[in-house]
Each structure stands twice: as structure tokens, then as C-alpha cells.
C-alpha positions, 0 to 999 in steps of 0.5 A: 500500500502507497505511503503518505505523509501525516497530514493535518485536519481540514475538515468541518467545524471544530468547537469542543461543545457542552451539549455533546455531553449528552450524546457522549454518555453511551460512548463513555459509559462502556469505559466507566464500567470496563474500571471493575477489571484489569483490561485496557480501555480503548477509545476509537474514534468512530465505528470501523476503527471501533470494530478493529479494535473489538477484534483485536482486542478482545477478552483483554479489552474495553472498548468505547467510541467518541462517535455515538450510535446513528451519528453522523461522524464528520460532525462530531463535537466533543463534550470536556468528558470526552475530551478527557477521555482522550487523555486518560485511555489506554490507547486512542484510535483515530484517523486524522483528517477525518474528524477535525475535534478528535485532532485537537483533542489527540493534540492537546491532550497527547494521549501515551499510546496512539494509533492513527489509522491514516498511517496504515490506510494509505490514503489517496487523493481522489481513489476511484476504479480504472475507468475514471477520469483523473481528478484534481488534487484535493482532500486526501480521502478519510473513506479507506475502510470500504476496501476490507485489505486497508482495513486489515493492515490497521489491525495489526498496529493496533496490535502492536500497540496494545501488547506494548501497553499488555505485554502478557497478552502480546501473542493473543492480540498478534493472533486476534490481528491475523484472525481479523485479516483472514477474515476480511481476506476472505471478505475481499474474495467474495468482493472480488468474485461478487463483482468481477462482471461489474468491471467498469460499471459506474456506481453512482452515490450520494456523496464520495465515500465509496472511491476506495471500494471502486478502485479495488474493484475497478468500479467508476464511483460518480458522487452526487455530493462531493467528500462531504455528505452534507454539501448539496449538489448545485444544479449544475452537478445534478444535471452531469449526473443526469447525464452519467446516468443516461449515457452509461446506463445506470440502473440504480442510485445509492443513497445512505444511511445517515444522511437524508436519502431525499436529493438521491430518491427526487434525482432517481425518481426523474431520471426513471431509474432505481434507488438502493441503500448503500451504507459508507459504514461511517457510524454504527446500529445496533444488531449488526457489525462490519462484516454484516454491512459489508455484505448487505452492501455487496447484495446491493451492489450486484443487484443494482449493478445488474452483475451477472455471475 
């Protein structure tokens, strides 16, 4: 995987906010209770790295997540607590670039053990499948986890910090991290053989958060919004849209999950064409997990790119 250099936030708003302490007590709840025994308390930044650290961690660990359940996390605020929190755990797993407030938290409270997780994703400016056109240089893409191999490379520094904060279970957090790789190998595969008569489809989606997926899978991702879920498409956007669909023969658009599906059902609608669910897996529901998304997004996309096995 491509390096990159540590980069700096450039994203949304950034204000520690007093009111997000109401959204924070589920999230840190999870490392109070986890005090009664002798396991390291993890905090994650939002859920896919939330996720990574579970697995890793497992029996030997508590994990919480600065990002509440159904919340959107390029908009996470920080209450004071959470910002202590910061602070006071164990080992913190972050993206930076992603999400602006747990930069300055990570920085202003220099937590001992940290995993960025940008330093193992290799992240890209603009991924997209082999089909697109070229992009300008812009934001580096925080979206790395819908492609499961970058996934898999984070779990093993995750690893290796935690059995240096716990050298006494070093071997099982080692063997946790490989576990976790043979499985989103295989995760990989079933991508890799769902799709391959997907070749060069073009996905069309509500906002640029599946450039990775597609360029593994050698898909062509056209957003209707750009890295930021929230930005309406102007006019302008909606017609080349329009025009993508009509011109490549698109039979499905994809909204999400936490974002109103609104702009991407009305363009479908007027267009004649078909509307999915598609989730970026950017936050988290209870009753499912990654592995379990991951797949439902594999059935979404074969049945709405028409893929034929």
C-alpha cells in the first residue's frame, strides 16, 4: 500500500461543545464500567476503527467510541468528558483528517499510546476504479475502510500497540490481528468474485465515500455530493449526473444511511431509474457489525449493478 505523509485536519467545524455531553454518555459509559477489571480501555474514534479494535482486542479489552450510535461522524463535537477521555485511555484510535475535534483533542491532550489509522490506510487523493477520469488534487480521502485489505493492515498496529501497553497478552492480540485479516481476506474474495462482471460499471452515490471500494474493484464511483455528505449538489452537478446516468446506463442510485436519502430518491425518481441503500459504514446500529454491512452492501451492489455471475 502507497505511503503518505501525516497530514493535518481540514475538515468541518471544530468547537469542543457542552451539549455533546449528552450524546457522549453511551460512548463513555462502556469505559466507566470496563474500571471493575484489569483490561485496557480503548477509545476509537468512530465505528470501523471501533470494530478493529473489538477484534483485536478482545477478552483483554474495553472498548468505547467518541462517535455515538446513528451519528453522523464528520460532525462530531466533543463534550470536556470526552475530551478527557482522550487523555486518560489506554490507547486512542483515530484517523486524522477525518474528524477535525478528535485532532485537537489527540493534540492537546497527547494521549501515551496512539494509533492513527491514516498511517496504515494509505490514503489517496481522489481513489476511484480504472475507468475514471483523473481528478484534481484535493482532500486526501478519510473513506479507506470500504476496501476490507486497508482495513486489515490497521489491525495489526493496533496490535502492536496494545501488547506494548499488555505485554502478557502480546501473542493473543498478534493472533486476534491475523484472525481479523483472514477474515476480511476472505471478505475481499467474495468482493472480488461478487463483482468481477461489474468491471467498469459506474456506481453512482450520494456523496464520495465509496472511491476506495471502486478502485479495488475497478468500479467508476460518480458522487452526487462531493467528500462531504452534507454539501448539496448545485444544479449544475445534478444535471452531469443526469447525464452519467443516461449515457452509461445506470440502473440504480445509492443513497445512505445517515444522511437524508431525499436529493438521491427526487434525482432517481426523474431520471426513471432505481434507488438502493448503500451504507459508507461511517457510524454504527445496533444488531449488526462490519462484516454484516459489508455484505448487505455487496447484495446491493450486484443487484443494482445488474452483475451477472
Amino acid at each position: 500500500m502507497p505511503s503518505h505523509p501525516n497530514h493535518r485536519p481540514t475538515r468541518r467545524r471544530t468547537r469542543v461543545a457542552a451539549a455533546g455531553a449528552l450524546l457522549a454518555a453511551p460512548a463513555l459509559a462502556a469505559c466507566t464500567a470496563s474500571s471493575a477489571d484489569d483490561g485496557l480501555d480503548v477509545l476509537a474514534s468512530f465505528y470501523p476503527l471501533q470494530y478493529v479494535a473489538e477484534q483485536v482486542g478482545g477478552e483483554h479489552v474495553s472498548v468505547s467510541s467518541l462517535t455515538p450510535p446513528a451519528a453522523e461522524p464528520h460532525d462530531l463535537e466533543l463534550s470536556p468528558a470526552q475530551v478527557r477521555a482522550v487523555g486518560e485511555s489506554d490507547l486512542v484510535v483515530y484517523l486524522s483528517g477525518m474528524q477535525a475535534a478528535t485532532d485537537e483533542a489527540v493534540e492537546a491532550q497527547a494521549p501515551e499510546r496512539v494509533v492513527d489509522s491514516a498511517d496504515a490506510a494509505g490514503l489517496e487523493h481522489g481513489p476511484n476504479g480504472g475507468g475514471a477520469a483523473a481528478l484534481d488534487a484535493g482532500a486526501l480521502d478519510p473513506h479507506f475502510w470500504l476496501d476490507p485489505t486497508r482495513l486489515a493492515a490497521v489491525g495489526h498496529d493496533v496490535a502492536d500497540e496494545l501488547a506494548a501497553a499488555d505485554p502478557d497478552h502480546a501473542a493473543d492480540y498478534a493472533a486476534n490481528a491475523d484472525a481479523l485479516e483472514a477474515e476480511l481476506v476472505a471478505l475481499d474474495g467474495d468482493y472480488r468474485d461478487g463483482l468481477a462482471q461489474c468491471a467498469g460499471a459506474t456506481l453512482v452515490v450520494s456523496h464520495e465515500a465509496f472511491g476506495y471500494l471502486a478502485e479495488r474493484y475497478d468500479l467508476v464511483q460518480e458522487g452526487i455530493s462531493g467528500l462531504d455528505p452534507e454539501v448539496e449538489p448545485s444544479p449544475a452537478r445534478l444535471r452531469e449526473v443526469g447525464a452519467i446516468v443516461r449515457q452509461n446506463d445506470v440502473e440504480t442510485l445509492y443513497f445512505e444511511v445517515l444522511t437524508s436519502p431525499k436529493v438521491t430518491t427526487t434525482l432517481a425518481e426523474d431520471l426513471g431509474v432505481g434507488a438502493a441503500k448503500l451504507d459508507p459504514i461511517e457510524g454504527w446500529t445496533e444488531g449488526s457489525d462490519y462484516m454484516d454491512i459489508m455484505r448487505e452492501n455487496l447484495t446491493a451492489l450486484r443487484e443494482g449493478l445488474n452483475c451477472r455471475s
